[in-house]
MOPAC internal coordinates of N, CA, C and O (Angstrom, degrees):
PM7 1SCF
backbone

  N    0.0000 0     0.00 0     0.00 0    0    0    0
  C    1.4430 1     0.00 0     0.00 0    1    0    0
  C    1.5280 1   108.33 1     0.00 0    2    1    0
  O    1.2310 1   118.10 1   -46.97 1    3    2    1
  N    1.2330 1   121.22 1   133.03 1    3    2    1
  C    1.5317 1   137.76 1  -167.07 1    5    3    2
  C    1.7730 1    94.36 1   -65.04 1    6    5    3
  O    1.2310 1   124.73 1   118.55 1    7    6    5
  N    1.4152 1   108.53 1   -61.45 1    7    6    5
  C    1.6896 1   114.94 1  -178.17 1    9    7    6
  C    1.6296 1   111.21 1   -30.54 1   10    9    7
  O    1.2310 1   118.91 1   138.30 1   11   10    9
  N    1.8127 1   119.69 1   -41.70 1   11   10    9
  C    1.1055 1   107.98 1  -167.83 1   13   11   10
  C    1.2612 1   124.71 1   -93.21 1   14   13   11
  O    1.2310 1   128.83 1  -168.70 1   15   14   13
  N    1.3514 1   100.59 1    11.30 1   15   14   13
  C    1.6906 1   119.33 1   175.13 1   17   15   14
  C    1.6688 1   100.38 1   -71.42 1   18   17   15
  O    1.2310 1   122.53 1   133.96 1   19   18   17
  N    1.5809 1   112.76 1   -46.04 1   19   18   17
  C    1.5916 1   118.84 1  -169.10 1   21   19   18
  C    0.9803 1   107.80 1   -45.13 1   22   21   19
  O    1.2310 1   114.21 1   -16.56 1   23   22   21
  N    1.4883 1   128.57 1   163.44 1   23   22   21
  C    1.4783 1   131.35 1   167.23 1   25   23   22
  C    1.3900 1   117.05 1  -104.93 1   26   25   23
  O    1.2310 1   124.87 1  -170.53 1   27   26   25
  N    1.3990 1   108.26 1     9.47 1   27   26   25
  C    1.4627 1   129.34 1   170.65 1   29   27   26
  C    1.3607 1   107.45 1   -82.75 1   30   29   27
  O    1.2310 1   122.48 1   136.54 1   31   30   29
  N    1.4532 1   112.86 1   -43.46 1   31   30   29
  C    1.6907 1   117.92 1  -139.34 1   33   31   30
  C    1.9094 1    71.20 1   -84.61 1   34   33   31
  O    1.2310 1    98.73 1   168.63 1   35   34   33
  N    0.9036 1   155.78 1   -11.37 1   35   34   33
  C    1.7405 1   139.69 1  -175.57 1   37   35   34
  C    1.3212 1   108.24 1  -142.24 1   38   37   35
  O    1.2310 1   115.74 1  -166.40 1   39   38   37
  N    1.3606 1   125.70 1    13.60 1   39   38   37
  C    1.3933 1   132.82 1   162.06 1   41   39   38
  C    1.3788 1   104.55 1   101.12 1   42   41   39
  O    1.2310 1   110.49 1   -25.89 1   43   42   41
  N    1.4555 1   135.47 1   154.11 1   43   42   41
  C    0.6816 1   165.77 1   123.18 1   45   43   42
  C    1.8227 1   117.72 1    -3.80 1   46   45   43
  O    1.2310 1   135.58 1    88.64 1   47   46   45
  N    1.0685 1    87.44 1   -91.36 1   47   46   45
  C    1.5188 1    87.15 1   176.30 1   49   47   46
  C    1.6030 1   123.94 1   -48.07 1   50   49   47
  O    1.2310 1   117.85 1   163.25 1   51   50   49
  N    1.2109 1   121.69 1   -16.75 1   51   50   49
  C    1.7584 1   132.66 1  -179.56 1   53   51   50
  C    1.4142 1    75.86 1   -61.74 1   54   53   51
  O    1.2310 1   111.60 1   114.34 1   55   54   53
  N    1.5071 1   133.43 1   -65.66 1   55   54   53
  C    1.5806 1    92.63 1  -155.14 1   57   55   54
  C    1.6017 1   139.58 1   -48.91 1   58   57   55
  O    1.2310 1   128.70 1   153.54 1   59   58   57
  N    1.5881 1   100.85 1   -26.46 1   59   58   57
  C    1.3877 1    96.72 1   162.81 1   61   59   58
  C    1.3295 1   139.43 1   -54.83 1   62   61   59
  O    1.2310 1   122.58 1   144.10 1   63   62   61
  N    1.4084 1   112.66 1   -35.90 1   63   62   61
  C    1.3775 1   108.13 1   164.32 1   65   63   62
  C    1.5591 1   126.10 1   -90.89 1   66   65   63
  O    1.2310 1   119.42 1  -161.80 1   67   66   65
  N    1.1312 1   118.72 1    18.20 1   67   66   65
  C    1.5277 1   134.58 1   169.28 1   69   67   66
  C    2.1707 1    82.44 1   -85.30 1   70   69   67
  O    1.2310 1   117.44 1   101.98 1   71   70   69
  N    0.9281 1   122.47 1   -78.02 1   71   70   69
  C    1.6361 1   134.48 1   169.60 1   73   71   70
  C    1.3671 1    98.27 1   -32.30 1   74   73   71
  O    1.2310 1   103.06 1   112.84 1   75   74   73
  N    1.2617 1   148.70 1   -67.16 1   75   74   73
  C    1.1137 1   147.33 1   127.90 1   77   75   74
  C    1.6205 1   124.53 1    35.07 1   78   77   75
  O    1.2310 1   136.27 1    84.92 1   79   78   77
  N    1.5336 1    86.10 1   -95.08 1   79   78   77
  C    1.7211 1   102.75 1   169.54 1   81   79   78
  C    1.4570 1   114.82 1   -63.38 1   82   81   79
  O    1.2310 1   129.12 1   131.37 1   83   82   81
  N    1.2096 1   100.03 1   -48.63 1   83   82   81
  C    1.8703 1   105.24 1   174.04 1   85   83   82
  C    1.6594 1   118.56 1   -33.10 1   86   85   83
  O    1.2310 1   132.13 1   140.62 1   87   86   85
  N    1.3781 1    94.18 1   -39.38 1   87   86   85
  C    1.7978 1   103.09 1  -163.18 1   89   87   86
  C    1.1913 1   102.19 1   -92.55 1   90   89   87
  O    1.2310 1   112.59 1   143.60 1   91   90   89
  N    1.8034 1   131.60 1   -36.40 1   91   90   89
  C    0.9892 1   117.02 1   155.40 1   93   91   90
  C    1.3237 1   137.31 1   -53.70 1   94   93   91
  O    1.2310 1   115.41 1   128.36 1   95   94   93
  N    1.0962 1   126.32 1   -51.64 1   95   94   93
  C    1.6973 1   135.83 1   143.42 1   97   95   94
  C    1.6589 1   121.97 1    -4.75 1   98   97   95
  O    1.2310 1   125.36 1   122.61 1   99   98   97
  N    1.1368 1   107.30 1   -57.39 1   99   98   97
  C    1.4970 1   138.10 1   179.72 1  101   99   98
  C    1.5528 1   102.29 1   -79.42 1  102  101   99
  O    1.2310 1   110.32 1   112.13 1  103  102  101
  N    1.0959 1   135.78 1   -67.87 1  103  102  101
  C    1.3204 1   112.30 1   152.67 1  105  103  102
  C    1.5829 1   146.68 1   -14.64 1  106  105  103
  O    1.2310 1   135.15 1   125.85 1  107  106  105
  N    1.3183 1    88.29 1   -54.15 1  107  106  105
  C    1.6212 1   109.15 1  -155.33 1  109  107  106
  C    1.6102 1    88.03 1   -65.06 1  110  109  107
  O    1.2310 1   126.83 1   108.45 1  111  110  109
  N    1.6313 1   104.46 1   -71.55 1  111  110  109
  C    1.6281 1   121.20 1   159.66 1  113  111  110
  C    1.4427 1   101.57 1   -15.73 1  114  113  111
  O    1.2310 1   119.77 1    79.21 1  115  114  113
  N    1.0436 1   118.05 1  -100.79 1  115  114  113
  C    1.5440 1   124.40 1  -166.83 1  117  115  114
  C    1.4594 1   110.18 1   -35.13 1  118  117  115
  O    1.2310 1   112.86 1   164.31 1  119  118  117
  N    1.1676 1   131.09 1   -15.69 1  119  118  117
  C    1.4643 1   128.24 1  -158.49 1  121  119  118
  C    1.5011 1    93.38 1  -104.79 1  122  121  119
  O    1.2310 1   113.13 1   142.88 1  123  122  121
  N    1.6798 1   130.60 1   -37.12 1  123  122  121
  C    1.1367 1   132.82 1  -175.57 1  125  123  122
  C    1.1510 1   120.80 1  -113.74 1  126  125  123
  O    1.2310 1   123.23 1  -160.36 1  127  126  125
  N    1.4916 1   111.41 1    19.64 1  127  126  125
  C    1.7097 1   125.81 1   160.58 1  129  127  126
  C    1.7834 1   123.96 1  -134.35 1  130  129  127
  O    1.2310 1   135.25 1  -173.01 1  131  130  129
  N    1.3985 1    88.09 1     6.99 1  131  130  129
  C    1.6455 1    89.26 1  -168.79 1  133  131  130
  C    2.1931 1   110.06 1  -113.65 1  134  133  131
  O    1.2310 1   116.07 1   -85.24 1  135  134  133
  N    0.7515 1   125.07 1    94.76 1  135  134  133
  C    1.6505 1   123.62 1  -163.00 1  137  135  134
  C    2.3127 1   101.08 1   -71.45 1  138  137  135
  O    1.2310 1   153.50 1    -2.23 1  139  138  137
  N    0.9085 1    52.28 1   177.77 1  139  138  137
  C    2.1588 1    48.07 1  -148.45 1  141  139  138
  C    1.5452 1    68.88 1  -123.28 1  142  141  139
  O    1.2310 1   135.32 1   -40.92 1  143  142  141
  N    1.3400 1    87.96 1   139.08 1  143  142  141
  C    1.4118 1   128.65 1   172.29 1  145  143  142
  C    1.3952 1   120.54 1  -132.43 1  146  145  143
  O    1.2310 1   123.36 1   -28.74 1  147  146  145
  N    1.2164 1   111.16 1   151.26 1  147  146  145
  C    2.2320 1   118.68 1  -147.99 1  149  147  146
  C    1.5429 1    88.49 1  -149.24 1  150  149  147
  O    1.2310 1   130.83 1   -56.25 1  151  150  149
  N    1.0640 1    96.71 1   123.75 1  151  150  149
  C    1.9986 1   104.60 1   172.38 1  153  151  150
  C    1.1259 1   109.55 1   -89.48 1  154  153  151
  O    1.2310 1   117.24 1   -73.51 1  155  154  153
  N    1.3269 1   122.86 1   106.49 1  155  154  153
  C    1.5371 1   119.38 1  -169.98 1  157  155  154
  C    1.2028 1   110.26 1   -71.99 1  158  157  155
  O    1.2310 1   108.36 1  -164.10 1  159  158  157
  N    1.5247 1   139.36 1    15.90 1  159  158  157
  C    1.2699 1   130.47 1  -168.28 1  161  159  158
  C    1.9557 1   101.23 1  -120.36 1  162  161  159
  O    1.2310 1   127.50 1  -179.40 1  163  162  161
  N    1.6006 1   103.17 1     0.60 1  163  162  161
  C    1.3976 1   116.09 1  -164.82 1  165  163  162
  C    1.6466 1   104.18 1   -83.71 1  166  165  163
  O    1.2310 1   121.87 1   -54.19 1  167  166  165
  N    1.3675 1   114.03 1   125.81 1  167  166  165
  C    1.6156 1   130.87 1  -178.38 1  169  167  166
  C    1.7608 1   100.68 1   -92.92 1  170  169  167
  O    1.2310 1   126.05 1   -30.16 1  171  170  169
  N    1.3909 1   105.97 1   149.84 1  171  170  169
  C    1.3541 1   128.83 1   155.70 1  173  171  170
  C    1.7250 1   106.12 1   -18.42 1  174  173  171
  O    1.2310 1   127.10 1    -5.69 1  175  174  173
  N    1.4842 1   103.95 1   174.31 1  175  174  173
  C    1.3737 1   122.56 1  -176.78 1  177  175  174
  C    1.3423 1   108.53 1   -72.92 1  178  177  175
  O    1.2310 1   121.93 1   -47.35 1  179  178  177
  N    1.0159 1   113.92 1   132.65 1  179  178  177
  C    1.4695 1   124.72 1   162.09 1  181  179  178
  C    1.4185 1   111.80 1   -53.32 1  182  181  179
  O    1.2310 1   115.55 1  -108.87 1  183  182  181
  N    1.3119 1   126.05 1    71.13 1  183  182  181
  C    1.6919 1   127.03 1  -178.74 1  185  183  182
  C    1.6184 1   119.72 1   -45.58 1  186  185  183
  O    1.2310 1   135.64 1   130.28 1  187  186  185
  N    1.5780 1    87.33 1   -49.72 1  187  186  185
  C    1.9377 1    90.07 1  -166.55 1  189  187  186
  C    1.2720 1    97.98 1   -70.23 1  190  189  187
  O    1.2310 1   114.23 1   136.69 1  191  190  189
  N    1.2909 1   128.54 1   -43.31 1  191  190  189
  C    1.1560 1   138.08 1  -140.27 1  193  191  190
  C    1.5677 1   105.37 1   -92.27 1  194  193  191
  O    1.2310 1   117.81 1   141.61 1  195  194  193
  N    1.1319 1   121.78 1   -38.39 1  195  194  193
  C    1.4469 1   127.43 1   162.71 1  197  195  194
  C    1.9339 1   103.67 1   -70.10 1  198  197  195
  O    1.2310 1   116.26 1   129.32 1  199  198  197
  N    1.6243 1   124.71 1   -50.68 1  199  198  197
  C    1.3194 1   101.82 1  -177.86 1  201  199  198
  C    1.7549 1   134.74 1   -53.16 1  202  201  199
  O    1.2310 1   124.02 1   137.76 1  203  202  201
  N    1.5435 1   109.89 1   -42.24 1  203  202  201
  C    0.9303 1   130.76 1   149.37 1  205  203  202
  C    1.4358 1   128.99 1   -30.99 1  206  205  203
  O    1.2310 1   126.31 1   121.59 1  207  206  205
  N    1.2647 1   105.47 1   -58.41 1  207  206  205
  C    1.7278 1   103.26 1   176.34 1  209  207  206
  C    1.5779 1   116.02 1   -69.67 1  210  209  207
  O    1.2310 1   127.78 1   132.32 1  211  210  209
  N    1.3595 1   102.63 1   -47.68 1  211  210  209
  C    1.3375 1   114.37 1   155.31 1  213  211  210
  C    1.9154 1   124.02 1   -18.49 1  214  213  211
  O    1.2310 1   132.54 1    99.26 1  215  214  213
  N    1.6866 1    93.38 1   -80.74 1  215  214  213
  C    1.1934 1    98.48 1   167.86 1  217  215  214
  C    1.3569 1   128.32 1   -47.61 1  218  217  215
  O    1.2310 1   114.38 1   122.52 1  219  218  217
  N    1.6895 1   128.25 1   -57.48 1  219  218  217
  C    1.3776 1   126.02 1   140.20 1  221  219  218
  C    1.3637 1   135.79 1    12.05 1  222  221  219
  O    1.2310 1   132.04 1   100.59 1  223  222  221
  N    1.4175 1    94.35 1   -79.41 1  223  222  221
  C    1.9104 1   114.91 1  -169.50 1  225  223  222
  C    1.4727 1    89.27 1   -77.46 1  226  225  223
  O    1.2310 1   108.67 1   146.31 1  227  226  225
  N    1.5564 1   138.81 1   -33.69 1  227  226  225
  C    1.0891 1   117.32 1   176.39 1  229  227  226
  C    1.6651 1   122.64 1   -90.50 1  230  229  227
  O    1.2310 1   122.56 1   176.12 1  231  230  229
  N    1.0487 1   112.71 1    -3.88 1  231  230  229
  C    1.6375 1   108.92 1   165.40 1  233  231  230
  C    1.6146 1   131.60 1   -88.45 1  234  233  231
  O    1.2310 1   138.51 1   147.18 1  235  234  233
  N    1.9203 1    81.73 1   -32.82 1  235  234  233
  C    1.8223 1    82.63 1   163.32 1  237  235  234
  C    1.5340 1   110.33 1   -66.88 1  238  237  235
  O    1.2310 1   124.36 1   130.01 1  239  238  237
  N    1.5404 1   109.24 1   -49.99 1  239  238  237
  C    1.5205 1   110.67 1  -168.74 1  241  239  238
  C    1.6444 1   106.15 1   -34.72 1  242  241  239
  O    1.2310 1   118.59 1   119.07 1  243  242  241
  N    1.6649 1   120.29 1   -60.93 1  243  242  241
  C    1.3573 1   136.82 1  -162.73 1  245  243  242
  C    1.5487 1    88.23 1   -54.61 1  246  245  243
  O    1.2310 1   120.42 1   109.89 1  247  246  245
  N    1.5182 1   116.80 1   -70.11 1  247  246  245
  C    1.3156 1   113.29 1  -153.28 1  249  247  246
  C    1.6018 1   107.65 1   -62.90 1  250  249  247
  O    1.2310 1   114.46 1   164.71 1  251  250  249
  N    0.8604 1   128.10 1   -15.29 1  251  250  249
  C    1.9773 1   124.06 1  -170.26 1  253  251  250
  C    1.2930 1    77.55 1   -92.23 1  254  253  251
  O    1.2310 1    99.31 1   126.93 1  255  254  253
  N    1.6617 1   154.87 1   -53.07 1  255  254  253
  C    1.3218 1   131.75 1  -161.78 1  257  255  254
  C    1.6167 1   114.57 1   -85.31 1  258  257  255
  O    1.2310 1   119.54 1   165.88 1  259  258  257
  N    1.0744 1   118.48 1   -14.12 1  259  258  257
  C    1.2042 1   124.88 1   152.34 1  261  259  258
  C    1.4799 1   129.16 1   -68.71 1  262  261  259
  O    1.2310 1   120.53 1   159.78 1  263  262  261
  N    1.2662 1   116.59 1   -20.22 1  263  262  261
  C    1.7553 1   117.00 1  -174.59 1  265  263  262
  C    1.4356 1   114.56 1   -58.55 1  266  265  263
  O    1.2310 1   130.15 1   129.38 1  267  266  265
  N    1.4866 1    98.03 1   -50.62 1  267  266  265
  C    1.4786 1   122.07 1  -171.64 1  269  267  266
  C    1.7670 1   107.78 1   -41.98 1  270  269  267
  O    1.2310 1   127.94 1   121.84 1  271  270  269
  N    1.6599 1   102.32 1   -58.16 1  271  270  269
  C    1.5130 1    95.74 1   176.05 1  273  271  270
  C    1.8329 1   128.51 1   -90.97 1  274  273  271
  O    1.2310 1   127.51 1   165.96 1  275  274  273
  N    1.2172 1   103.16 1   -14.04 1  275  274  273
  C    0.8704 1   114.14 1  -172.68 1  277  275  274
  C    1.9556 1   118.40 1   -87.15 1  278  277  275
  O    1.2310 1   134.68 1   135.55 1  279  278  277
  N    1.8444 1    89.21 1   -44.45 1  279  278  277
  C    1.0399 1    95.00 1  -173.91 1  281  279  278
  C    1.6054 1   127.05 1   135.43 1  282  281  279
  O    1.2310 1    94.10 1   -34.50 1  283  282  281
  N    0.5994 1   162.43 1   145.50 1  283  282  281
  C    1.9700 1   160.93 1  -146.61 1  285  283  282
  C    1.2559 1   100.51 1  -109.71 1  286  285  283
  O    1.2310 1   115.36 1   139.74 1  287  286  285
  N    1.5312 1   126.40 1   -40.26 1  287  286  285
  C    1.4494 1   152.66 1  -170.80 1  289  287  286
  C    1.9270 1   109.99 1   -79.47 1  290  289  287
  O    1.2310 1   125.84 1   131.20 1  291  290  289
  N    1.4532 1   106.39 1   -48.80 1  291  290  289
  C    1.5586 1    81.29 1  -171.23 1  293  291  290
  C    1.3600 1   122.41 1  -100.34 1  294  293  291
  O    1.2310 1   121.65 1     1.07 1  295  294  293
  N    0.9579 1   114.44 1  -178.93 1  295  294  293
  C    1.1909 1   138.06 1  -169.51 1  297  295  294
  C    1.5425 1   114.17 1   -22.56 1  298  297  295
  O    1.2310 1   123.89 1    76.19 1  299  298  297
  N    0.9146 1   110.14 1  -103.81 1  299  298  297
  C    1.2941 1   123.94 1   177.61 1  301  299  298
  C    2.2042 1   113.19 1   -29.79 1  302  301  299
  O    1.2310 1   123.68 1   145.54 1  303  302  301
  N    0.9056 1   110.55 1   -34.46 1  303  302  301
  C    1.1154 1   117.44 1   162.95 1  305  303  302
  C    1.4153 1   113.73 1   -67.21 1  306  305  303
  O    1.2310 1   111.78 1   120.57 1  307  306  305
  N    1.2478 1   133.09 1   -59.43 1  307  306  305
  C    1.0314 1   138.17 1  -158.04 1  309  307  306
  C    2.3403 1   107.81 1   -82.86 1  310  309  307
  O    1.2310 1   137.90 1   171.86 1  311  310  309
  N    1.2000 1    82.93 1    -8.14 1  311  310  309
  C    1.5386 1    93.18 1  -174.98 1  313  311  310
  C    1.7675 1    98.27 1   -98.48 1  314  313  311
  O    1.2310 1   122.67 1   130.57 1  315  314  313
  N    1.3726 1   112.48 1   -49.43 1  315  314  313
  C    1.4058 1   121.25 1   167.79 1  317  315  314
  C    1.8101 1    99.88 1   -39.11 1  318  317  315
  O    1.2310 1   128.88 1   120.06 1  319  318  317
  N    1.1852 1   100.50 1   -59.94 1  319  318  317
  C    1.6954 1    97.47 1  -152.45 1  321  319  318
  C    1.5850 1    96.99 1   -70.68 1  322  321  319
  O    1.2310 1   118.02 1   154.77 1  323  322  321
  N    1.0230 1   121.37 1   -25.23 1  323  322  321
  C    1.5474 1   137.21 1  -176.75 1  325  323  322
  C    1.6483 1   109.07 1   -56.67 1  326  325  323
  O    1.2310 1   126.67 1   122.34 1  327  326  325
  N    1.2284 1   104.79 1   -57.66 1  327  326  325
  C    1.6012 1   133.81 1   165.22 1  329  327  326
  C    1.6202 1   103.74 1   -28.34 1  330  329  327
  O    1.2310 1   127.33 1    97.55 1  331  330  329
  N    1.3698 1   103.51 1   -82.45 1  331  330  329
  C    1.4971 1   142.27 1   159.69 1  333  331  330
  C    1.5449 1   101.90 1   -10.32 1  334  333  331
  O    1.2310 1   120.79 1   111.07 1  335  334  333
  N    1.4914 1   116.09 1   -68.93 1  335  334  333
  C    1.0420 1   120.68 1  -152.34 1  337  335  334
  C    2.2006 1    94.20 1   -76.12 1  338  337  335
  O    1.2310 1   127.15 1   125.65 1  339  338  337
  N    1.3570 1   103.85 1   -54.35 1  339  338  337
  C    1.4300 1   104.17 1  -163.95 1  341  339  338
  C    1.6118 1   104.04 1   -75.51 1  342  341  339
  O    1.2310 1   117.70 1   177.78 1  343  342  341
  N    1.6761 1   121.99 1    -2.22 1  343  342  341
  C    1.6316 1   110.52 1   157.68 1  345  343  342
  C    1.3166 1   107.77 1   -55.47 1  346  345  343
  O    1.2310 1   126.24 1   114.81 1  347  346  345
  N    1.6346 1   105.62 1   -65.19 1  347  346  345
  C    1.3783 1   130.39 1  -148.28 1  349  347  346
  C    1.8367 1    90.00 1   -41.67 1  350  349  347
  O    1.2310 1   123.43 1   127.80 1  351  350  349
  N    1.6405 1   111.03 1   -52.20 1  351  350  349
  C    1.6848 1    98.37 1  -162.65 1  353  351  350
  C    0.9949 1   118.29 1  -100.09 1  354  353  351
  O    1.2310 1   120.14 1  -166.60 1  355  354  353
  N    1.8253 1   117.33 1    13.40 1  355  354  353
  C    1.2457 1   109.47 1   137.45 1  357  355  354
  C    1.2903 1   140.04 1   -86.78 1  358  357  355
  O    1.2310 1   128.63 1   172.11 1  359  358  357
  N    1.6445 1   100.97 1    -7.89 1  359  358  357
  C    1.3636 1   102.69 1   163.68 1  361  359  358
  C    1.4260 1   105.01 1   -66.00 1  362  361  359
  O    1.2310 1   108.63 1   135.99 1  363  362  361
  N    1.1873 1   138.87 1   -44.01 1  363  362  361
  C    1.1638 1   134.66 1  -146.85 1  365  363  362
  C    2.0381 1   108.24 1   -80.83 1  366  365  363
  O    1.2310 1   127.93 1   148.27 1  367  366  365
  N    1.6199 1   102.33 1   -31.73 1  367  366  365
  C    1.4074 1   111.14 1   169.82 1  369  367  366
  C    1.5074 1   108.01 1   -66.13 1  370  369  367
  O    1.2310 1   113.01 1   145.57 1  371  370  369
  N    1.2994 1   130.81 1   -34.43 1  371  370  369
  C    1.3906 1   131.37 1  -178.06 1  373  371  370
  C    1.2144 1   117.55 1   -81.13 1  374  373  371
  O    1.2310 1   123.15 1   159.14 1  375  374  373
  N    1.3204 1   111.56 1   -20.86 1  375  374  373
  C    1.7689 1   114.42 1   170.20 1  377  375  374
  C    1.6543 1   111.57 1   -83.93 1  378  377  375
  O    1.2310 1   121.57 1   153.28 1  379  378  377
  N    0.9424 1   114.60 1   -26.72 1  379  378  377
  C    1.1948 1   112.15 1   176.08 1  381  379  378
  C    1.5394 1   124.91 1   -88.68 1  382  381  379
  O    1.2310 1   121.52 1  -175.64 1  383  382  381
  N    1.2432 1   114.70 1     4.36 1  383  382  381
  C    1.6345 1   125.89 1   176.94 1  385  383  382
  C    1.6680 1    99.48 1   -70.44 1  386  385  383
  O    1.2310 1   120.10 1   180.00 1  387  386  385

């Protein structure tokens, strides 16, 4: 029947768990056909280097959504983007050590 093709005719939300099962499926597969491989020469997290960027992507993010109401000019924007700017090149001094 054509109706039960719709995503109306059984709601809406079923498609998620059609996506759902899919991903579990795909898992399961992947888990009992896929051999995992580990680079034994691979070190810990990059701490500085991830906090930094971190901080970065989140001060520009704040400060560009803040401009709009606040303004391009004050404060808090201009300290955000400031932030922003001296992560970014310390991320960039710490990646390069």
């Amino acid at each position: 029947n054509a109706a039960m093709s719709r995503p109306d005719a059984i709601g809406w939300r079923s498609i998620f768990l059609l996506v759902t099962a899919l991903a579990i499926a795909a898992a399961l597969l992947g888990l009992r056909t896929i051999r995992e491989s580990r680079d034994p020469d691979a070190t810990g997290l990059d701490w500085a280097g991830a906090g930094t960027f971190t901080v970065a992507l989140a001060s520009l993010t704040y400060g560009v959504l803040q401009a709009p109401q606040s303004g391009w000019a004050d404060l808090l924007v201009i300290t955000l983007l400031g932030v922003a700017v001296l992560c970014f090149v310390l991320f960039v001094v710490v990646e390069r050590r």
